[in-house]
C-alpha positions as a LaTeX table, in Angstrom:
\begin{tabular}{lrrr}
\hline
Residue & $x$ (\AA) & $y$ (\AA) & $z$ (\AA) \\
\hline
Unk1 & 103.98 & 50.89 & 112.23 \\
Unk2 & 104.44 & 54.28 & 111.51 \\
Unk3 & 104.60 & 57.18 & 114.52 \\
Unk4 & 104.59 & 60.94 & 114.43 \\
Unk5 & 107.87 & 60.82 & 116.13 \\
Unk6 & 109.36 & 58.58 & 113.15 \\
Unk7 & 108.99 & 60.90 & 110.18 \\
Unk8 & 112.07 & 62.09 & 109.96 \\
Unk9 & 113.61 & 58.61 & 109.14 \\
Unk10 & 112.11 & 58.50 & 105.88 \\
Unk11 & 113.71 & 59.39 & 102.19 \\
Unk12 & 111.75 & 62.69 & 100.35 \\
Unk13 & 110.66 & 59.91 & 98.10 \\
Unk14 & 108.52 & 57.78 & 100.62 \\
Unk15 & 107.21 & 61.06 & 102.26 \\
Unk16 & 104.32 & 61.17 & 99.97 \\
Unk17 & 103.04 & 58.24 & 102.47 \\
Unk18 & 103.13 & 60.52 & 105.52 \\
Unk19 & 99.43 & 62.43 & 105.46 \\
Unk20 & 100.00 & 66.15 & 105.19 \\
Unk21 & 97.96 & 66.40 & 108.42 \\
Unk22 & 100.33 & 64.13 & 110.35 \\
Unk23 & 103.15 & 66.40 & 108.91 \\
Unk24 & 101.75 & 69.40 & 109.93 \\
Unk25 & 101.09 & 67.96 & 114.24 \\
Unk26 & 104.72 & 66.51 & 114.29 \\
Unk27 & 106.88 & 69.41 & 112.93 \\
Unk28 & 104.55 & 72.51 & 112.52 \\
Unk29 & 104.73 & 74.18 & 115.57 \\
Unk30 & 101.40 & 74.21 & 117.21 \\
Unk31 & 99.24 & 76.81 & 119.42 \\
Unk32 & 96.29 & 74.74 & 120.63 \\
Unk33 & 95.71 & 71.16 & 121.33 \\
Unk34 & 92.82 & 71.14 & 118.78 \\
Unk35 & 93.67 & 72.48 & 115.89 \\
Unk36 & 91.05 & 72.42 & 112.88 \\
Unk37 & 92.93 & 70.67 & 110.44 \\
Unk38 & 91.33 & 71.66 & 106.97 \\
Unk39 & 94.07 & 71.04 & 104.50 \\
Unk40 & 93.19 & 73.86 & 102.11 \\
Unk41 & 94.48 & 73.69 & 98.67 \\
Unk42 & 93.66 & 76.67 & 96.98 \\
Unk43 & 91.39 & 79.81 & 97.69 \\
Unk44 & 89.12 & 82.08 & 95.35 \\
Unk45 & 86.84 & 84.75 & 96.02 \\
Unk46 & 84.42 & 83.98 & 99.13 \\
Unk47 & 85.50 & 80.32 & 99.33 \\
Unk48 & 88.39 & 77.60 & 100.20 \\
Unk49 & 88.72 & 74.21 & 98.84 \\
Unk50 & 89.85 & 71.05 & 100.47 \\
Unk51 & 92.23 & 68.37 & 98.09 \\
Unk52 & 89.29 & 66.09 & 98.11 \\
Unk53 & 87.12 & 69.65 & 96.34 \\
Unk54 & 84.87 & 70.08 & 99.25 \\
Unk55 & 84.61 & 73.91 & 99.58 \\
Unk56 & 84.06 & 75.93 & 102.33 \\
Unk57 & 82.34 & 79.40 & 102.45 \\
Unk58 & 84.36 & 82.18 & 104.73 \\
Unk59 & 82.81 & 84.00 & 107.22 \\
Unk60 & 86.04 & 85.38 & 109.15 \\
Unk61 & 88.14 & 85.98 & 106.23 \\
Unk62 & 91.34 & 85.00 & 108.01 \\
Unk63 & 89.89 & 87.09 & 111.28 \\
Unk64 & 89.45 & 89.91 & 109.16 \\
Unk65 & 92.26 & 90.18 & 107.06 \\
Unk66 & 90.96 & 88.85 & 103.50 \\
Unk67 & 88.66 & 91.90 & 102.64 \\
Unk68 & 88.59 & 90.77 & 99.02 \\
Unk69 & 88.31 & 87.76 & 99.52 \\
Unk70 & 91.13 & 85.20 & 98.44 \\
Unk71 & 93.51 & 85.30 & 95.44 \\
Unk72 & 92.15 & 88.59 & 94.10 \\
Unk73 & 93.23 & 89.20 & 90.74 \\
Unk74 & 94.41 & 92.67 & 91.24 \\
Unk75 & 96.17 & 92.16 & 94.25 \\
Unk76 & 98.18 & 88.69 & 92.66 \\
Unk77 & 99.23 & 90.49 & 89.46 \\
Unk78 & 100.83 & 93.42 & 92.18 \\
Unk79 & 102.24 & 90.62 & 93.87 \\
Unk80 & 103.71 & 89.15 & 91.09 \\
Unk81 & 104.54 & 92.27 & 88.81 \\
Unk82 & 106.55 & 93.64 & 92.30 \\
Unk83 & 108.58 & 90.12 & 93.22 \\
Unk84 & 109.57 & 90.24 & 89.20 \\
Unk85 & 111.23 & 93.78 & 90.35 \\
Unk86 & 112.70 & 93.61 & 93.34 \\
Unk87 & 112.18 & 91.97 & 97.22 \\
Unk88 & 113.87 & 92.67 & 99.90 \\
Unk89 & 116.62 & 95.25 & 99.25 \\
Unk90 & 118.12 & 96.89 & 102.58 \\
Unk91 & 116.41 & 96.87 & 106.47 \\
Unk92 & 113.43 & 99.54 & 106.48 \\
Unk93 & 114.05 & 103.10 & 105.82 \\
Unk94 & 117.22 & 103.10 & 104.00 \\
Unk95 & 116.11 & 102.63 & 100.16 \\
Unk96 & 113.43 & 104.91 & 99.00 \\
Unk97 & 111.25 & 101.74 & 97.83 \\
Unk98 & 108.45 & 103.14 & 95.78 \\
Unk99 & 105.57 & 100.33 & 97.27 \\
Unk100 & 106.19 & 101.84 & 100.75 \\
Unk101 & 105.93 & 105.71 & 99.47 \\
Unk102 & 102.81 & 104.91 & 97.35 \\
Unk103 & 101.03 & 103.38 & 99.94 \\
Unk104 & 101.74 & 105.17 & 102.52 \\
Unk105 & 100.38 & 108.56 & 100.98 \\
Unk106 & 97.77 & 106.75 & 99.99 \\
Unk107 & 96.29 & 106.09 & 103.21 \\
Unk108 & 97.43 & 109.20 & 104.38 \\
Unk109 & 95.19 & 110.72 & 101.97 \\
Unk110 & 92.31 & 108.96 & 103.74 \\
Unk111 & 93.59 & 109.96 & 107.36 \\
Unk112 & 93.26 & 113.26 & 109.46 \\
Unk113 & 96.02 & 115.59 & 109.23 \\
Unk114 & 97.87 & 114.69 & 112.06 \\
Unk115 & 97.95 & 111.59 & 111.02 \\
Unk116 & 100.70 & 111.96 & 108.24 \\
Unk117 & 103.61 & 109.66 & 108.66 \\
Unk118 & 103.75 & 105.62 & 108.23 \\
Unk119 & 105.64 & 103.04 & 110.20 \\
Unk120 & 105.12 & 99.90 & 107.88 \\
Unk121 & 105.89 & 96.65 & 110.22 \\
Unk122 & 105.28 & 93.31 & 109.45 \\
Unk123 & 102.01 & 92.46 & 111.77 \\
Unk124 & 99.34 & 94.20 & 114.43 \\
Unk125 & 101.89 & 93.26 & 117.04 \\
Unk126 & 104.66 & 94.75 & 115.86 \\
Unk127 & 102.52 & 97.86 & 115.57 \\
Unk128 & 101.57 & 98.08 & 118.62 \\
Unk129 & 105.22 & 97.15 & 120.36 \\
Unk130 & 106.64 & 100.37 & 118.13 \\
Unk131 & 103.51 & 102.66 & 119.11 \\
Unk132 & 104.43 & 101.93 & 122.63 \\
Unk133 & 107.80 & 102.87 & 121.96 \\
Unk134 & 107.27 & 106.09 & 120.37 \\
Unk135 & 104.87 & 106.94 & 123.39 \\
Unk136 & 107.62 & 106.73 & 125.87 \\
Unk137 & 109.82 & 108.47 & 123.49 \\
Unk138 & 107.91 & 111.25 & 122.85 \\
Unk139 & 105.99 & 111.83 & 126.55 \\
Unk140 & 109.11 & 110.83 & 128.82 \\
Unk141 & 106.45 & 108.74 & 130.95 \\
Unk142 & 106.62 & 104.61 & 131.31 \\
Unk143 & 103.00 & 104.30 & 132.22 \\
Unk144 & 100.47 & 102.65 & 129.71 \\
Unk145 & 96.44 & 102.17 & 130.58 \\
Unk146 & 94.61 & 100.06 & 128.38 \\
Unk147 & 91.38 & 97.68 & 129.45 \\
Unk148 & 89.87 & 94.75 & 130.43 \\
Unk149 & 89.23 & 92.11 & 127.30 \\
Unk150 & 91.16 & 93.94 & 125.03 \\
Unk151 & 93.74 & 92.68 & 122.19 \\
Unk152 & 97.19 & 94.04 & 121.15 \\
Unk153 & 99.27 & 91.12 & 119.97 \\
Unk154 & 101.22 & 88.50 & 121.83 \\
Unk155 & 104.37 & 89.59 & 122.05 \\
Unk156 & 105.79 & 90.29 & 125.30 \\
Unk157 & 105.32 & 94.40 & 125.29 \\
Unk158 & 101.39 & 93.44 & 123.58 \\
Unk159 & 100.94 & 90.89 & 126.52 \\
Unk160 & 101.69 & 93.33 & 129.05 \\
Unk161 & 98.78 & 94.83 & 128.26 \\
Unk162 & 96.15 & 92.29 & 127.06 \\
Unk163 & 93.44 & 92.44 & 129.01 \\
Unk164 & 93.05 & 88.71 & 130.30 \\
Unk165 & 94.86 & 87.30 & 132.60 \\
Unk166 & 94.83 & 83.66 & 131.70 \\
Unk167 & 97.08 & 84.35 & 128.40 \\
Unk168 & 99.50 & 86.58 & 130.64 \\
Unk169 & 100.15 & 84.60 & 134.32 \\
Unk170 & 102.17 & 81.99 & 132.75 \\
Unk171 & 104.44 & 84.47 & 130.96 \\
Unk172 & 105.30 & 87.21 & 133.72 \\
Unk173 & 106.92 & 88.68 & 134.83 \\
Unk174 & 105.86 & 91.04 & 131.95 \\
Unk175 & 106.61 & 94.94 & 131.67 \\
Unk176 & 105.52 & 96.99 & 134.62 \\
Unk177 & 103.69 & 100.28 & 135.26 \\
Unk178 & 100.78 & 98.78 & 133.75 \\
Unk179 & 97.14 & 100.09 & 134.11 \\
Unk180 & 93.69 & 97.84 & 133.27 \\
Unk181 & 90.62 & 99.69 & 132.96 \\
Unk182 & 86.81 & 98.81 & 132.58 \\
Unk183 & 86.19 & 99.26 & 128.65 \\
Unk184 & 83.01 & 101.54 & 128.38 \\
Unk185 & 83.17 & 103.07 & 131.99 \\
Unk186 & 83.27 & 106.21 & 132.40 \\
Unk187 & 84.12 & 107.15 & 135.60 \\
Unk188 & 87.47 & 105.00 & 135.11 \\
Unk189 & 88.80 & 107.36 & 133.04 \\
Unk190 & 89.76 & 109.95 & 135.86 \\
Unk191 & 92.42 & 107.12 & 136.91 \\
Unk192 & 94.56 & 108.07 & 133.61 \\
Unk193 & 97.01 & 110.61 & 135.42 \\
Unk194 & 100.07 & 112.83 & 134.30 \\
Unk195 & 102.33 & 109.38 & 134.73 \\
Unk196 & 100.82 & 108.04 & 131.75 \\
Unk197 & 102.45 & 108.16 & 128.49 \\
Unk198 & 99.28 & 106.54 & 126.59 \\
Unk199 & 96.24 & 104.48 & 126.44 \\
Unk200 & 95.56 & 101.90 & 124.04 \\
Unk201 & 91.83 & 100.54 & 123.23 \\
Unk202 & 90.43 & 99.36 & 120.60 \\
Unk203 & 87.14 & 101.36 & 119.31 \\
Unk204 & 85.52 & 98.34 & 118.67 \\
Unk205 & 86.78 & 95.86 & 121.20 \\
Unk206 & 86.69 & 92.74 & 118.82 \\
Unk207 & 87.87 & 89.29 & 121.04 \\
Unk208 & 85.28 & 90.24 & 123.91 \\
Unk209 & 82.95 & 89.40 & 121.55 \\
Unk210 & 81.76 & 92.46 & 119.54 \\
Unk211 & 82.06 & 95.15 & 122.27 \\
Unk212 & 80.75 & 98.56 & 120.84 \\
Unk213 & 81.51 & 101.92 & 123.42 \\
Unk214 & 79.26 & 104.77 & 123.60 \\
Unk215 & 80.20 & 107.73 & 121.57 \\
Unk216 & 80.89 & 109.63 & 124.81 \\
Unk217 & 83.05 & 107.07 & 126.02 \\
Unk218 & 85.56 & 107.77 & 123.42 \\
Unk219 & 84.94 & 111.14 & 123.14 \\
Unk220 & 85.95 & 112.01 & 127.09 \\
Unk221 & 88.84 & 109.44 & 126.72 \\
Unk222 & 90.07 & 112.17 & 123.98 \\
Unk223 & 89.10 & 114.81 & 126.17 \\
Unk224 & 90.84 & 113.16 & 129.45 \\
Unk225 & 94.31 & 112.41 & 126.85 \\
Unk226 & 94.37 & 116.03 & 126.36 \\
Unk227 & 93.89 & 116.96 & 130.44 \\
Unk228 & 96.91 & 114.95 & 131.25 \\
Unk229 & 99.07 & 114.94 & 128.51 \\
Unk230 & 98.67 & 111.35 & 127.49 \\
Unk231 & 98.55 & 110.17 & 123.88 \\
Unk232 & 95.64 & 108.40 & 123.08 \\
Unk233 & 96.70 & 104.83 & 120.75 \\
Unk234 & 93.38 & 103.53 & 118.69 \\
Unk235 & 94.33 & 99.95 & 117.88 \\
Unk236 & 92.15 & 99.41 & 114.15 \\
Unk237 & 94.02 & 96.06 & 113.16 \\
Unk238 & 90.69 & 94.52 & 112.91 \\
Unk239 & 88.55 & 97.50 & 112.48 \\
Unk240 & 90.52 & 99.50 & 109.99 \\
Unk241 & 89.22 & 99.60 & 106.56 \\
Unk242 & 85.96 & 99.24 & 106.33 \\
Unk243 & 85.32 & 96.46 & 107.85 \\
Unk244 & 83.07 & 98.84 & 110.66 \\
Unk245 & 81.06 & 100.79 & 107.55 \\
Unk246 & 83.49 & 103.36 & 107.93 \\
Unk247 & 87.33 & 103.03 & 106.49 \\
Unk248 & 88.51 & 103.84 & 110.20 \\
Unk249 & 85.93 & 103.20 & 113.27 \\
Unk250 & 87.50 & 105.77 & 114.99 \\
Unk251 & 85.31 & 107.72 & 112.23 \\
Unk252 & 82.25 & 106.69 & 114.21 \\
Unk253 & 83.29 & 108.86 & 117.31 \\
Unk254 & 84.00 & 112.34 & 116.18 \\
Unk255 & 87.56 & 111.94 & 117.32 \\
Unk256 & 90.90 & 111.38 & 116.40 \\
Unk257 & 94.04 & 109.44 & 117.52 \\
Unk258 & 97.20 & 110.17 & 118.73 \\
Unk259 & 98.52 & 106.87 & 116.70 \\
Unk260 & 96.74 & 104.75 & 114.71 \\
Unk261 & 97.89 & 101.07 & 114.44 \\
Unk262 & 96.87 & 99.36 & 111.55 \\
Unk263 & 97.34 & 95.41 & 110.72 \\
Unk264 & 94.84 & 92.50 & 109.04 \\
Unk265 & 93.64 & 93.49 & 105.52 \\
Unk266 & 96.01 & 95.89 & 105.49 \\
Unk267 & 97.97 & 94.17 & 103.44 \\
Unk268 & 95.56 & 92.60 & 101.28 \\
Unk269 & 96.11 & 89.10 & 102.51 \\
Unk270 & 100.06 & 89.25 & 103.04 \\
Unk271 & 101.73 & 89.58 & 106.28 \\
Unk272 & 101.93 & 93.72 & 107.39 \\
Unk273 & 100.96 & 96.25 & 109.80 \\
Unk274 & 101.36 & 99.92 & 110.85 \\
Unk275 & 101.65 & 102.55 & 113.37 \\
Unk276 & 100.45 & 106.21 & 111.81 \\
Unk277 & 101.39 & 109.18 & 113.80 \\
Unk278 & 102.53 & 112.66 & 112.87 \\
Unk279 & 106.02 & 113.49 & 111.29 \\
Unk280 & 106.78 & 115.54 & 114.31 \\
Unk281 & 105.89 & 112.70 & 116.84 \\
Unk282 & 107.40 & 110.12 & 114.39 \\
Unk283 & 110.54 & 111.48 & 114.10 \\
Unk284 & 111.60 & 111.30 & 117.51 \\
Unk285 & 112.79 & 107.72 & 116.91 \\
Unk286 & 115.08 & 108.96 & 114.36 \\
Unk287 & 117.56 & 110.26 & 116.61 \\
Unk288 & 118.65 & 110.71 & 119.75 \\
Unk289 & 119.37 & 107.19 & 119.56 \\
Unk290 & 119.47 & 106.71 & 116.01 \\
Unk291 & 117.84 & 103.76 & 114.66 \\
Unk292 & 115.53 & 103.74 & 117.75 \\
Unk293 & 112.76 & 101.66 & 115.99 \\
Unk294 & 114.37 & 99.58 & 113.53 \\
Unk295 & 113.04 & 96.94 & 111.24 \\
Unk296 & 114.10 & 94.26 & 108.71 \\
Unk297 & 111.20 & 93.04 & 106.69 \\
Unk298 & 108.55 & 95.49 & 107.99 \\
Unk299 & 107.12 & 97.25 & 104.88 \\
Unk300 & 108.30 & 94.11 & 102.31 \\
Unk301 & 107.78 & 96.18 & 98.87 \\
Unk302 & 105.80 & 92.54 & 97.83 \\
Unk303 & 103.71 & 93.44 & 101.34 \\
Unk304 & 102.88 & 97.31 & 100.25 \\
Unk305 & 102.38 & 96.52 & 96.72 \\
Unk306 & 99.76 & 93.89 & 97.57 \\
Unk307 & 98.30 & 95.94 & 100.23 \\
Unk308 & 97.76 & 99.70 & 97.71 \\
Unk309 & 96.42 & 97.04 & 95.22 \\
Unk310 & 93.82 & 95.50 & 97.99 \\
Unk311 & 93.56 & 99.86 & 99.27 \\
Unk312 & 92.78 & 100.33 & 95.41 \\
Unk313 & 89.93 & 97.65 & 95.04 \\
Unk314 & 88.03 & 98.42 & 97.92 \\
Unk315 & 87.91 & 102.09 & 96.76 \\
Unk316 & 87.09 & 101.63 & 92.89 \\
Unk317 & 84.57 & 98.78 & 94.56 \\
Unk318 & 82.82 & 101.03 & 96.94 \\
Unk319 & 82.95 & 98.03 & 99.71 \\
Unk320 & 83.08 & 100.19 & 102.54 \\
Unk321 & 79.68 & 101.38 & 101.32 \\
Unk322 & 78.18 & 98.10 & 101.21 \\
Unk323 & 79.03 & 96.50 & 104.40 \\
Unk324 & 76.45 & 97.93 & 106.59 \\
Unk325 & 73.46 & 96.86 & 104.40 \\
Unk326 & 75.12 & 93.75 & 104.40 \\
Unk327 & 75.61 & 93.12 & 108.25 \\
Unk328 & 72.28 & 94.28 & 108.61 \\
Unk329 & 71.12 & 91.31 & 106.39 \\
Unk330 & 72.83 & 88.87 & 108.72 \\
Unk331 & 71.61 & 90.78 & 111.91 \\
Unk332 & 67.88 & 90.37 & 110.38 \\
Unk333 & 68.30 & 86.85 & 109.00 \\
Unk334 & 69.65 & 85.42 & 111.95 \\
Unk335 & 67.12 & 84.72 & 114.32 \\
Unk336 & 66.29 & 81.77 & 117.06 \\
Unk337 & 65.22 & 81.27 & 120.51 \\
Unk338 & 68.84 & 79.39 & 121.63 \\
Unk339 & 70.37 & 83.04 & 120.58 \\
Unk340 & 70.65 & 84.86 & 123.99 \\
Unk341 & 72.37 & 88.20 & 121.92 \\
Unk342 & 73.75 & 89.29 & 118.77 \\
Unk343 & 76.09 & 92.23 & 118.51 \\
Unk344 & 76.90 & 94.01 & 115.56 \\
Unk345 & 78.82 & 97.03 & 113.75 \\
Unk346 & 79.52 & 97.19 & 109.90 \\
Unk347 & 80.20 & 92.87 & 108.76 \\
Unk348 & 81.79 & 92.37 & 112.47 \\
Unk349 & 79.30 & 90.31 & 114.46 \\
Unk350 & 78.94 & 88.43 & 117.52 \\
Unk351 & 76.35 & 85.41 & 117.89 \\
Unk352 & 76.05 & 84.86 & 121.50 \\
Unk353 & 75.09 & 81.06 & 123.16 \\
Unk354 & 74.72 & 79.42 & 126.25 \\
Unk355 & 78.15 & 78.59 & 126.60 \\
Unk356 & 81.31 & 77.43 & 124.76 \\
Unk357 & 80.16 & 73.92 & 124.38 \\
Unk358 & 76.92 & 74.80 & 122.30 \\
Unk359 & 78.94 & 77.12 & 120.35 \\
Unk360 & 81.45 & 75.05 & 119.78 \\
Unk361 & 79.16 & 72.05 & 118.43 \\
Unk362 & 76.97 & 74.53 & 116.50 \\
Unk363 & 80.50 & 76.06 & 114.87 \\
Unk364 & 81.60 & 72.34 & 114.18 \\
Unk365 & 78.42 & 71.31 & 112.75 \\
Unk366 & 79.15 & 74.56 & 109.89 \\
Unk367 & 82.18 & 73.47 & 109.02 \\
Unk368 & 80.64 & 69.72 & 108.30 \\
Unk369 & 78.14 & 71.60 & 105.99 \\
Unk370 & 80.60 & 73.76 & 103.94 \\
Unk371 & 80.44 & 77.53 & 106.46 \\
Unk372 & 83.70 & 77.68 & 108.02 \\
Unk373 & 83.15 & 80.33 & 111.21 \\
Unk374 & 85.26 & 80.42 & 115.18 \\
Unk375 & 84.79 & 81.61 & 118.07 \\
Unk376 & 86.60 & 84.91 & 120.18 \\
Unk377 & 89.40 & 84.71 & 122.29 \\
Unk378 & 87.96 & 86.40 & 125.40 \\
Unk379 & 84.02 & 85.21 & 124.45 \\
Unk380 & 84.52 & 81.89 & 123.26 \\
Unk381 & 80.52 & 81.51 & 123.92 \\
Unk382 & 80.27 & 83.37 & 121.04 \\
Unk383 & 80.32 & 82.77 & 117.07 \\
Unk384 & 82.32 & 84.96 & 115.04 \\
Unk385 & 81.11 & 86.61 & 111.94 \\
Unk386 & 83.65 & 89.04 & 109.74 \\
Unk387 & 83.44 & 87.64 & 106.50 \\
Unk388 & 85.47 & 89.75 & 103.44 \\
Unk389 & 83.54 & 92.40 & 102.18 \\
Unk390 & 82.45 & 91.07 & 98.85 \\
Unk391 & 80.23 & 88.28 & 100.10 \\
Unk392 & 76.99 & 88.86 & 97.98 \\
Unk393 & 73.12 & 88.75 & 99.54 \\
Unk394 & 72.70 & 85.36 & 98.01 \\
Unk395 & 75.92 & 84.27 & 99.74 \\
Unk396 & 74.81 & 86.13 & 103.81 \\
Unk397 & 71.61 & 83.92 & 102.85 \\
Unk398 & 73.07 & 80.49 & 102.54 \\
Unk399 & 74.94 & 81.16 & 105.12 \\
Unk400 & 72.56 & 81.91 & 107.71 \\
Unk401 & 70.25 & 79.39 & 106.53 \\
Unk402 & 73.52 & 76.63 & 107.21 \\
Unk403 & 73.77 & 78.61 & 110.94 \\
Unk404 & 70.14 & 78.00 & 111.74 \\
Unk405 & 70.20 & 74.33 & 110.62 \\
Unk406 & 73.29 & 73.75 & 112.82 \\
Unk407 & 72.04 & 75.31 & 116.05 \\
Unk408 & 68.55 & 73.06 & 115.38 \\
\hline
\end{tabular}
């Protein structure tokens, strides 16, 4: 009889035998002990289809990263038209690579004027470890404050400031001079000091479960930045482009950032992120030492020109301008008495239940009828909705018709 552990004893030609599935548990490395296990064979527009044709409608768009939707037209043909001219060439900022310039004044065009100069990397965590950088570059200080619930990445400079402790006690010890707030208080903020080089929030916190600050929040967080000397680090990989209503959420606020890390749809479904500062603050990692951020694959010209084509569409598209009419949809559609709370900004949404085991039978009975939707990190009592931007009314209606049936 065949075991997981035995795969590797067979010929390529008797591997067709071996489920895809069984594959996948034995030599894929895996991060959970349950993973979903939808063999997807190809994508298109708002759905994903199974070998067997079964389709499944997308409401968290690869946790926000398919904006479009999958397998865009525009955004293949730039994919393909840039891998028939060149790939990689030479570690980041050596070759003038015309993907990378194009994009990045492209968004810059779209950005306050501070905001002027792009780090391309190749995720949201990579982002945020060279952010982090560049704030103890440019302040001098080792001290960074971010809050409770909050999500940076998993590397080991992201983890040191994730705000939940279960992900982190099992990895310390992790980087120190470290500072947790309460997201949304206030009165916390008097406890950044003239030791800290910067804070780091997200303006939406999205893994808490659809956490949405008051305006003066952010607005004294600015203000309390300023007082001390501290740069101030928005973290948008899941908010950014226009997935709030607005292509930024800090937009929302009245303020602006410090540095702006960027991640998820930026790329238009391929793998790449960014920190956005000024030229003057960026350039400190130029010299003095040289090299002192340094990348291989961060900015891939295939990346960028997938990502400017994605920027393009949801421009020419007006998307941005559609998603809170949309959201509001859901918010209205979606009603029952087992729903203790919804939360909602732009298409982000949180569904809140009794606990994680209703959720998780309500989110499993979805996926059985064709709506594939999750749960957050740091809420997992709570049902994710983020699908990509183009879902139509007809679409937000079948889909919360499929939520209602499964919670009943």
């Amino acid at each position: 009889m065949l075991t997981l552990g035995e795969t590797h004893y067979f010929s390529p030609e008797r591997l067709f035998m071996i489920s895809n599935r069984q594959l996948f548990l034995s030599h894929v490395a895996q991060t959970s002990p349950a993973p979903l296990l939808l063999e997807i064979e190809r994508a298109e527009g708002m759905y994903m289809y199974e070998a067997n044709g079964k389709k499944y409608l997308d409401l968290i768009a690869g946790i926000s990263v398919s904006n479009l939707g999958h397998s865009h037209p525009e955004v293949v043909n730039a994919v393909k038209e840039q891998a028939e001219k060149y790939m990689h060439l030479m570690v980041y900022g050596e070759f003038v690579e015309s993907p990378q310039v194009k994009y990045a004044k492209r968004l810059t065009e779209f950005l306050p004027e501070n905001l002027n100069n792009v780090y391309f990397t190749n995720s949201g965590a990579e982002a945020t470890e060279g952010a982090m950088k560049l704030a103890k570059r440019i302040t001098g200080r080792t001290q960074f404050v971010s809050f409770k619930n909050g999500y940076h990445g998993s590397t080991q400079g992201a983890l040191s400031i994730m705000g939940d402790e279960q992900f982190k006690r099992k990895f310390r010890p992790l980087l120190p001079d470290t500072l947790q707030l309460k997201y949304g208080n206030e009165t916390e903020l008097e406890k950044i000091s003239c030791r800290t080089a910067a804070v780091i929030l997200e303006p939406i916190q999205a893994e808490s479960g659809i956490t949405i600050p008051s305006k003066s929040f952010i607005q004294n967080l600015r203000v309390r930045c300023n007082e001390v000397g501290a740069l101030l680090i928005l973290d948008e990989a899941q908010t950014g482009l226009g997935r709030t209503g607005k292509m930024f959420a800090f937009e929302h606020y009245g303020i602006v950032p410090d540095i702006l890390l960027l991640a998820k749809a930026l790329g238009g479904g391929m793998p790449l992120g960014a920190f956005i500062s000024s030229k003057e603050i960026m350039d400190s990692l130029s010299q003095n030492p040289v090299l002192g951020h340094i990348t291989t694959f961060g900015g891939h010209p295939v990346c960028c020109a997938a990502g400017l084509a994605a920027f393009e569409v949801l421009l020419k598209e007006n998307l941005t301008q559609q998603v809170e009419a949309k959201g509001k949809l859901f918010e209205e559609l979606l009603v029952h008495p087992k729903l203790k709370s919804k939360r909602r900004i732009g298409l982000m949404m949180a569904l809140e239940f009794e606990n994680f085991e209703q959720n998780k039978r309500i989110i499993d009975r979805c996926i059985e009828s064709g709506v594939l939707t999750d749960w957050f990190l740091f809420s997992p009592e709570c049902m994710r909705i983020a699908p990509p931007l183009i879902i139509s009314d007809d679409e937000i209606h079948m889909a919360c018709s499929t939520i209602l049936k499964s919670i009943d």
